[in-house]
Residue frames as a rotation matrix with the C-alpha (Angstrom) as fourth column:
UNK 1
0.584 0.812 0.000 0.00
0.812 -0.584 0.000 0.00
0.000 0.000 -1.000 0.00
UNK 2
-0.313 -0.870 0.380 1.13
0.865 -0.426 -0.264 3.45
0.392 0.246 0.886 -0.83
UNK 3
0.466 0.569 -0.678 0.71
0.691 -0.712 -0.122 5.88
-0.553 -0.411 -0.725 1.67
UNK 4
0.589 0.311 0.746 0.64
0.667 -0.708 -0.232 9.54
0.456 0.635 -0.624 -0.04
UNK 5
0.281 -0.703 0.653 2.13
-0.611 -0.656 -0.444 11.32
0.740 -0.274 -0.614 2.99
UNK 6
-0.447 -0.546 -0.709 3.86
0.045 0.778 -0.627 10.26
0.894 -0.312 -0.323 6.25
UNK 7
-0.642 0.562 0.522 0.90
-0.746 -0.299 -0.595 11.00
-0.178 -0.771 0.611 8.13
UNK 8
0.367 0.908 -0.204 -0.72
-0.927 0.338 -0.165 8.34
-0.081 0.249 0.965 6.24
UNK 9
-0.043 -0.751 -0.659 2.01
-0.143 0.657 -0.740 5.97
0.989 0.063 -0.136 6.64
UNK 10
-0.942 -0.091 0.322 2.25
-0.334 0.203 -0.921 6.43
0.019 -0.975 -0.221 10.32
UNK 11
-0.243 0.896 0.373 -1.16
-0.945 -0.132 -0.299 5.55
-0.219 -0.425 0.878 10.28
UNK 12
0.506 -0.070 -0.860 -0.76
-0.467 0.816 -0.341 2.28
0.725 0.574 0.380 8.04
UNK 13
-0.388 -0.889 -0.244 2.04
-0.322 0.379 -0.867 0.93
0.863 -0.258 -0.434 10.50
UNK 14
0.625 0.521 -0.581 1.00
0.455 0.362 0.813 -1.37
0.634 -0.773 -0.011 13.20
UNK 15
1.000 0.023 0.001 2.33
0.014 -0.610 0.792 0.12
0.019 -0.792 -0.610 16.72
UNK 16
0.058 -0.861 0.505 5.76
-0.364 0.453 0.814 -1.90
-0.930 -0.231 -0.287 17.16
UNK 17
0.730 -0.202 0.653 7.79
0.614 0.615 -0.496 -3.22
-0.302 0.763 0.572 14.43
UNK 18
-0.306 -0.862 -0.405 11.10
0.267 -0.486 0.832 -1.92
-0.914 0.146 0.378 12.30
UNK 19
0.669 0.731 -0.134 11.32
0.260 -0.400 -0.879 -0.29
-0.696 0.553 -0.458 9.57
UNK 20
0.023 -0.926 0.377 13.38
0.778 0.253 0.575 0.22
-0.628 0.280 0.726 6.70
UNK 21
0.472 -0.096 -0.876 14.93
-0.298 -0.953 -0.057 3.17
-0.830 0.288 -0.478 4.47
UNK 22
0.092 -0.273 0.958 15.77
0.928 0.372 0.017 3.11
-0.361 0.887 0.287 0.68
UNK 23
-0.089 -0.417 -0.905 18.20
-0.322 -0.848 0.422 5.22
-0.943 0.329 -0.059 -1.15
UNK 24
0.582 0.300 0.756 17.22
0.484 0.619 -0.619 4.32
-0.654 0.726 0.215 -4.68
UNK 25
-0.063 -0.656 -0.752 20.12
-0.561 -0.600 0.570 4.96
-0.826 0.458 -0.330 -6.91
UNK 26
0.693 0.225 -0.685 20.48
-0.714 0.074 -0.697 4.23
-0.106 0.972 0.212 -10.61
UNK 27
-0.241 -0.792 -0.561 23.75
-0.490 0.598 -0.634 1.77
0.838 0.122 -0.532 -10.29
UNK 28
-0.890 -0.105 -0.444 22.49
0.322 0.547 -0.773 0.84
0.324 -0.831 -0.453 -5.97
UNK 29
0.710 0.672 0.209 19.76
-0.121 -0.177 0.977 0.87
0.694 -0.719 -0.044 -3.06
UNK 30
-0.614 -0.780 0.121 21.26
-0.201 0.006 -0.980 1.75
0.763 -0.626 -0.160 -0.43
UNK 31
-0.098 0.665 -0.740 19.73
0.185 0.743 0.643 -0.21
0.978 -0.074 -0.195 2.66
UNK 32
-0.881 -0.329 0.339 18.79
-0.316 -0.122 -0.941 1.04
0.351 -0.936 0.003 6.58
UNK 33
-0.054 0.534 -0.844 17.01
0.517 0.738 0.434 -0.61
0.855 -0.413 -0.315 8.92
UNK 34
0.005 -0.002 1.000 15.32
-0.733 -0.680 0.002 0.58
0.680 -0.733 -0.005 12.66
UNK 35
-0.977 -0.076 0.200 14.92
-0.199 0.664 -0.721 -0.66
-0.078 -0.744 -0.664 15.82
UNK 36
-0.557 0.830 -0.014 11.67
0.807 0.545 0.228 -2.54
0.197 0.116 -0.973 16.47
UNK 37
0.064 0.633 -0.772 10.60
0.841 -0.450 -0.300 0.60
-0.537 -0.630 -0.561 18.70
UNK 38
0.470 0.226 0.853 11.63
0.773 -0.572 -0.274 3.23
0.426 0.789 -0.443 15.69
UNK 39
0.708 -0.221 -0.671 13.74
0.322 -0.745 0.584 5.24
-0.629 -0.629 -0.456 17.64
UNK 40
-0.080 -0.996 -0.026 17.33
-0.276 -0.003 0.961 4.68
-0.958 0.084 -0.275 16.03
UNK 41
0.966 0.126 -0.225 17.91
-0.258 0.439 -0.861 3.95
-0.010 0.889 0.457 12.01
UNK 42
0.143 -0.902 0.407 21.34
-0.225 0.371 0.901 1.74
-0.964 -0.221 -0.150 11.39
UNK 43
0.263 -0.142 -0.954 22.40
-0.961 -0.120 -0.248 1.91
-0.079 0.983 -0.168 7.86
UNK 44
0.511 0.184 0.840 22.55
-0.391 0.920 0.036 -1.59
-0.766 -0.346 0.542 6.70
UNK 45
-0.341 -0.643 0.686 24.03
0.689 0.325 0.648 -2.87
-0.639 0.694 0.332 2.96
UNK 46
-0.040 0.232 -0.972 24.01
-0.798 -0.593 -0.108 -1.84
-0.601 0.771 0.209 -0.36
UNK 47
0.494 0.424 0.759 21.92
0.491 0.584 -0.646 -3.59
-0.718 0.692 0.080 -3.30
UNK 48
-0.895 -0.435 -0.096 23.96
0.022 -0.260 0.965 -3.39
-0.445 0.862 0.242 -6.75
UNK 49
0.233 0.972 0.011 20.77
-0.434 0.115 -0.893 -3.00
-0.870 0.204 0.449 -8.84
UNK 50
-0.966 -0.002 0.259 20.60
0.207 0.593 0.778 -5.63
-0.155 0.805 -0.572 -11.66
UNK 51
-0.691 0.610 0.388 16.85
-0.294 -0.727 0.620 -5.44
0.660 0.315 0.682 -12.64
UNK 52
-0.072 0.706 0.704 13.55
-0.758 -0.498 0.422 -5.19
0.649 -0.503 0.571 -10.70
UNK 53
0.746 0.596 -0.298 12.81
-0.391 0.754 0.528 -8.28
0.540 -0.277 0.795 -10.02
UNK 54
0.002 -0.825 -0.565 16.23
0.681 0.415 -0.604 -9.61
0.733 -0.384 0.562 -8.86
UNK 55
-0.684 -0.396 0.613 16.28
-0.101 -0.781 -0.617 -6.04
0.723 -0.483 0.494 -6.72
UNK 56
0.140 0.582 0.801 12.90
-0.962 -0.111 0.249 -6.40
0.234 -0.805 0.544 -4.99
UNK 57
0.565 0.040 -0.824 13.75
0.200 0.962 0.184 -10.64
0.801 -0.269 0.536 -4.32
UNK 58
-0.274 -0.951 0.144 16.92
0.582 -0.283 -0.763 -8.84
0.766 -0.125 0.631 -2.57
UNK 59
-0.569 0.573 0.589 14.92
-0.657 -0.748 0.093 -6.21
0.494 -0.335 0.803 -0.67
UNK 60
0.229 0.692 -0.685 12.29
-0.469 0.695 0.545 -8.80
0.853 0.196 0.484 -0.02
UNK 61
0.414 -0.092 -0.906 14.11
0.627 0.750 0.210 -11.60
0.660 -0.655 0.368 1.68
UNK 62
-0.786 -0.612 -0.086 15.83
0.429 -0.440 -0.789 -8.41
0.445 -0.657 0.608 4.05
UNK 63
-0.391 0.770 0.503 12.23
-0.792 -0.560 0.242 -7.48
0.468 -0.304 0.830 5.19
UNK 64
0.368 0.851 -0.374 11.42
-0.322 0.494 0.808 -10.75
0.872 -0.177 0.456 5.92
UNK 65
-0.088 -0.869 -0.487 14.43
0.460 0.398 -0.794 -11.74
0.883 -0.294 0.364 7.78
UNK 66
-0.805 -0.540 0.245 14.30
0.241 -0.676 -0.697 -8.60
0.541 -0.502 0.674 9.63
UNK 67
-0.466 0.776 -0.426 10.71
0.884 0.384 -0.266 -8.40
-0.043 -0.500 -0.865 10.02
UNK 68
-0.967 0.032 0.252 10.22
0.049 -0.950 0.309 -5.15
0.249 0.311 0.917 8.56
UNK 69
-0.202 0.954 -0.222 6.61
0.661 -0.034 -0.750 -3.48
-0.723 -0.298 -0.623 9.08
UNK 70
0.890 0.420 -0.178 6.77
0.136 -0.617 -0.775 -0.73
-0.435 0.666 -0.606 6.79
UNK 71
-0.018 -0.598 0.801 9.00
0.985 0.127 0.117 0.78
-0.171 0.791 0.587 3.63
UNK 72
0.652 0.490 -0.578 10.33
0.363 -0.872 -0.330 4.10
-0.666 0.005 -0.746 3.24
UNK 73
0.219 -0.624 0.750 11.75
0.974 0.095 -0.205 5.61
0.057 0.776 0.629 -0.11
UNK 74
-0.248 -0.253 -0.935 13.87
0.168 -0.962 0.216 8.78
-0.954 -0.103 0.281 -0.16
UNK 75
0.888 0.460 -0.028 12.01
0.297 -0.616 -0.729 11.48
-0.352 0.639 -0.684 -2.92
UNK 76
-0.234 -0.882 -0.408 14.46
0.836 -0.397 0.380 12.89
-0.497 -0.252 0.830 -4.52
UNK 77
0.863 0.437 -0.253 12.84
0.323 -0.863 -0.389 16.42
-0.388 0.253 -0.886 -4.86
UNK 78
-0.191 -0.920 0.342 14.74
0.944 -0.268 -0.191 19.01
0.268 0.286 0.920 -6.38
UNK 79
-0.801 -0.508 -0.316 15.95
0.588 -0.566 -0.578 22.23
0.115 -0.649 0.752 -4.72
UNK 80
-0.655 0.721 0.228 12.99
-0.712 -0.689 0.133 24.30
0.253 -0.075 0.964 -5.50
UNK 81
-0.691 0.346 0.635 10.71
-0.531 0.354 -0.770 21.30
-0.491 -0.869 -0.061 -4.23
UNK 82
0.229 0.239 -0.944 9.83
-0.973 0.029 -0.229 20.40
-0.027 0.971 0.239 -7.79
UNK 83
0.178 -0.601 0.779 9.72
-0.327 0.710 0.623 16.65
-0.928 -0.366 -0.070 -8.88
UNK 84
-0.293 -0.589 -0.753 12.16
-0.949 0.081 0.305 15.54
-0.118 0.804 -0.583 -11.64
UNK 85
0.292 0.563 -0.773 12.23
-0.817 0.567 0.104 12.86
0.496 0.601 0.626 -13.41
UNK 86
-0.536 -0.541 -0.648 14.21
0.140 0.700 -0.701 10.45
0.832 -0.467 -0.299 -10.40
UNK 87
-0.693 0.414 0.591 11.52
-0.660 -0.034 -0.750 10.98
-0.291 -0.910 0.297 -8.44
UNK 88
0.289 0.917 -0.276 9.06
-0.937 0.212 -0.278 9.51
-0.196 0.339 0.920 -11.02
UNK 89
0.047 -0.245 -0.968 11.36
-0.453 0.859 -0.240 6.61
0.890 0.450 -0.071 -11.21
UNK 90
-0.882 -0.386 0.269 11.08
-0.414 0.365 -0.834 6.36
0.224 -0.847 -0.482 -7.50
UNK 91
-0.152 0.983 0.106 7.16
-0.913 -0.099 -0.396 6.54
-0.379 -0.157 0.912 -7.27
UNK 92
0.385 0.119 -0.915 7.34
-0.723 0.656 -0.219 3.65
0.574 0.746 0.338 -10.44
UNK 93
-0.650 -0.693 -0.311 9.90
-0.238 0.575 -0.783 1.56
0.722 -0.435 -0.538 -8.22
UNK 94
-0.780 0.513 0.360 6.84
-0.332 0.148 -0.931 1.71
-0.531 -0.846 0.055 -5.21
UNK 95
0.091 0.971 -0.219 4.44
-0.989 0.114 0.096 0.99
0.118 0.208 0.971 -7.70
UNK 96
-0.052 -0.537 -0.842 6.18
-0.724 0.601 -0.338 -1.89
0.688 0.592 -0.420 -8.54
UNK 97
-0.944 -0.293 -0.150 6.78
-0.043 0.562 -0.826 -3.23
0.326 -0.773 -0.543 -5.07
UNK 98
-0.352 0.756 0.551 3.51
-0.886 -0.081 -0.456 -2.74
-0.300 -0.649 0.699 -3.91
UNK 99
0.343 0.511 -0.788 2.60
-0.715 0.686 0.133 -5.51
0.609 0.518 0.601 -6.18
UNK 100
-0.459 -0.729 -0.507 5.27
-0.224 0.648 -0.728 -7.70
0.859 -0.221 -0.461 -4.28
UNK 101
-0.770 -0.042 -0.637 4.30
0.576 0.386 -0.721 -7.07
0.276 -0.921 -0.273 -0.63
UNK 102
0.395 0.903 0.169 1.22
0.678 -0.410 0.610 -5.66
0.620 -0.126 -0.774 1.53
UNK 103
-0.243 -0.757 -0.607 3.68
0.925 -0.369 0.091 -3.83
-0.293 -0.539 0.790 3.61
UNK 104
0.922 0.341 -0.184 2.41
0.314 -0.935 -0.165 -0.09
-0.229 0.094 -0.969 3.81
UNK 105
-0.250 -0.876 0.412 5.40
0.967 -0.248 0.060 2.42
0.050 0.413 0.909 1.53
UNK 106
0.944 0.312 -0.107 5.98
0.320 -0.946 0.059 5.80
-0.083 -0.090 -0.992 2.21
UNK 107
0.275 -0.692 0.667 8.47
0.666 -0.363 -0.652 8.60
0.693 0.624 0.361 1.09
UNK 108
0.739 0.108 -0.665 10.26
0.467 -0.793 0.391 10.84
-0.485 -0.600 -0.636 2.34
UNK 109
0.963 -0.138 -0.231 12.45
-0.211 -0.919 -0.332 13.76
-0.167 0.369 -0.914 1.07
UNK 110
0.460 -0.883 -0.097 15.90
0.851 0.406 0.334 12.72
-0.255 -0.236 0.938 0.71
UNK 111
0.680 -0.356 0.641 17.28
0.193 -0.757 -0.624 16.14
0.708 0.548 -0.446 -0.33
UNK 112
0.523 -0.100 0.846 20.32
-0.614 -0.733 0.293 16.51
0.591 -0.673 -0.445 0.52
UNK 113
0.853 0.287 0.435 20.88
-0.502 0.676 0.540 13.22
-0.139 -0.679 0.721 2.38
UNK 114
0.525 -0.846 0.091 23.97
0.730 0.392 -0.559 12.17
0.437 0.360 0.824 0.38
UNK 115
0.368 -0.502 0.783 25.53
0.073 -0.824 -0.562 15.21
0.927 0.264 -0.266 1.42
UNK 116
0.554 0.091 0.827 24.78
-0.816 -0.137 0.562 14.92
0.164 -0.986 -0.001 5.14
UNK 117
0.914 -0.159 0.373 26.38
-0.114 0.783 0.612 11.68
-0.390 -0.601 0.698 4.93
UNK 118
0.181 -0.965 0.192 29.55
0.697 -0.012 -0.717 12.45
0.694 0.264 0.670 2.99
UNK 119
0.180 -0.287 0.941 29.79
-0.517 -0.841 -0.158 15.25
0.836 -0.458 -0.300 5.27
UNK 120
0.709 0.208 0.673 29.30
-0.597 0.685 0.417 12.76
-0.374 -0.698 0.610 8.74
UNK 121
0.811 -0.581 0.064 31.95
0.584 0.810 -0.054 10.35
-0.020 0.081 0.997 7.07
UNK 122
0.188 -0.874 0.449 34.54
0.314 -0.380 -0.870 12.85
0.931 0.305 0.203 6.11
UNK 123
0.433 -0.026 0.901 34.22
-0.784 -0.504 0.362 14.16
0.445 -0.863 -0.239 9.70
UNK 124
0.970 0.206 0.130 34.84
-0.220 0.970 0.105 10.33
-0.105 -0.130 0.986 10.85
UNK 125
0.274 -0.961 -0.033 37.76
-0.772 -0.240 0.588 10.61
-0.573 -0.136 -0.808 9.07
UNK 126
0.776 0.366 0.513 36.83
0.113 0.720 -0.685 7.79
-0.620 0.590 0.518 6.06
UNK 127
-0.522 -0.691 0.499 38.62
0.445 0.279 0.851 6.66
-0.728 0.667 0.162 3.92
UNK 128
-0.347 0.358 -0.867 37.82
-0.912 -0.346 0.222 7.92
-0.220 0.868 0.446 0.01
UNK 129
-0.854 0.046 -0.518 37.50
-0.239 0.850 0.470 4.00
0.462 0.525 -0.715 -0.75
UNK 130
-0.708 0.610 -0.354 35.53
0.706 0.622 -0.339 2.73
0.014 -0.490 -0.872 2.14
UNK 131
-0.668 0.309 -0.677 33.45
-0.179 -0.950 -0.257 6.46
-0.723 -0.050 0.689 1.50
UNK 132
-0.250 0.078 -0.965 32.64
-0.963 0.079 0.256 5.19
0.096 0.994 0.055 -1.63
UNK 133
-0.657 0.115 -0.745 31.66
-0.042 0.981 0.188 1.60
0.753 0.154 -0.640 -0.60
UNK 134
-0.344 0.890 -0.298 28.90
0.929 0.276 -0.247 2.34
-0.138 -0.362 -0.922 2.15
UNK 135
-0.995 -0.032 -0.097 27.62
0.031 -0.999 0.017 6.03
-0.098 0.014 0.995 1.12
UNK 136
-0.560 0.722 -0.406 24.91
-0.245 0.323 0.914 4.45
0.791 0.612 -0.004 -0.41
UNK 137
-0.083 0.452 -0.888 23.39
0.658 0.694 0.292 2.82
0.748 -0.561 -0.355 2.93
UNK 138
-0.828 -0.348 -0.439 24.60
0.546 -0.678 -0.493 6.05
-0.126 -0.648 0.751 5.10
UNK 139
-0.857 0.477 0.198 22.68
-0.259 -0.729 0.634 7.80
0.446 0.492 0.748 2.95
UNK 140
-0.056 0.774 -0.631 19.54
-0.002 0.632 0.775 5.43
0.998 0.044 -0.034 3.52
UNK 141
-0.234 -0.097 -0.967 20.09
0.953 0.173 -0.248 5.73
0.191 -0.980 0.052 7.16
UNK 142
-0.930 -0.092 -0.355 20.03
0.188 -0.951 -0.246 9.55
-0.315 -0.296 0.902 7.18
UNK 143
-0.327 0.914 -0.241 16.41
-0.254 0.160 0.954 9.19
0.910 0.373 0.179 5.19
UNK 144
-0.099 0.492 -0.865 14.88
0.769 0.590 0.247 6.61
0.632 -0.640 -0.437 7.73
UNK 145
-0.537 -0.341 -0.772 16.23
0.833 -0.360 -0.420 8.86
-0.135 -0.868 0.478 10.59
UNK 146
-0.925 0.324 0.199 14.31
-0.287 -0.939 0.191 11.59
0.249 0.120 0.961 9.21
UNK 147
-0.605 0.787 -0.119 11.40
-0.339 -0.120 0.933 9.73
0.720 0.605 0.340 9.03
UNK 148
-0.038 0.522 -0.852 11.40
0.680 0.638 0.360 8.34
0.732 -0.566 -0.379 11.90
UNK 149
-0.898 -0.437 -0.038 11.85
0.367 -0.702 -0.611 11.67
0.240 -0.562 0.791 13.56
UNK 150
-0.690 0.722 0.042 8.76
-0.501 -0.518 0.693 12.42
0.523 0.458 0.719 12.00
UNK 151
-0.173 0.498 -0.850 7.05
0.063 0.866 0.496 9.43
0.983 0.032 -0.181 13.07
UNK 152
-0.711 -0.303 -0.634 8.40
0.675 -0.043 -0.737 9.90
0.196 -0.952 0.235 17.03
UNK 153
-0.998 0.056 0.006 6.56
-0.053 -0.890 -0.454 13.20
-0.020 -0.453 0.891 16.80
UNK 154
-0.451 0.680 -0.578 3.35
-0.140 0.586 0.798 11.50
0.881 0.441 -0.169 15.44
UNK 155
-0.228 0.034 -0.973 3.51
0.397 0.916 -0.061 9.27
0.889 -0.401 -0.222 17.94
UNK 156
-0.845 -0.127 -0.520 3.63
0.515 -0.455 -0.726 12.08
-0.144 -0.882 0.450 20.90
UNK 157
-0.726 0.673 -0.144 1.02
-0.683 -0.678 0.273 13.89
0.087 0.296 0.951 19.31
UNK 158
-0.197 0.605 -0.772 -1.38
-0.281 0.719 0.635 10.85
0.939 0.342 0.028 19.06
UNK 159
-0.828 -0.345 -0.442 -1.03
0.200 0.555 -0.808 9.86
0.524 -0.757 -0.391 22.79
């Protein structure tokens, strides 16, 4: 199910359960994963993309494993808040998956989000290589973490 906003996600999502964050690049997905209670997001792997199907089997068996409850994809809006055309290939990617799983999908901005995490790694002190082997999944972690900020605040409001 595709929720529209993340008010309509939080609303799709049973109480307890993790959640996961997708960075949907053209070449990767970068993978993060919460705690059960949604507090924390932990950046998890990167998916080489090969095509759909092989990507959402991939995706897939890491939701079940993990026990995922819901699915969030970073938007990539552009700067003026406009959406390009890698947003419509994100929206297509959820259509897609919805077919796959009843699991409730929702978006969230990712503007930005690569940045925050090359910034956060260079600070770290990263290598350029090993920068360049989990950026993708950082990235996906800095998403989630948004959303679940959002979600936290939901959640206080709702009480």
């Amino acid at each position: 199910m595709i929720c529209a906003t993340i008010e309509e996600f939080f609303a799709a999502l049973p109480r307890f359960g993790a959640v996961a964050g997708l960075d949907l690049g053209t070449k990767t997905i970068g993978v993060a994963v919460s705690d059960t209670l949604r507090s924390v997001a932990s950046p998890l792997s990167t998916i080489r993309r090969e095509k759909f199907t092989l990507d959402a089997e991939k995706l897939l068996k890491i939701v079940a494993e993990r026990e995922i409850a819901g699915i969030v994809l970073g938007l990539p809006m552009n700067m003026d808040g406009t959406e390009g055309p890698r947003c419509q290939s994100t929206r297509a990617f959820a259509r897609n998956l919805e077919k796959l799983t009843p699991l409730p999908i929702g978006f969230w901005d990712e503007r930005l989000s690569t940045v925050a995490a090359e910034r956060a790694m260079l600070e770290a002190d990263m290598s350029r290589k090993r920068r360049a082997e989990v950026i993708d999944h950082v990235a996906a972690g800095f998403i989630l973490q948004g959303a679940l900020d959002r979600l936290a605040h939901l959640r206080a409001s709702n009480v």
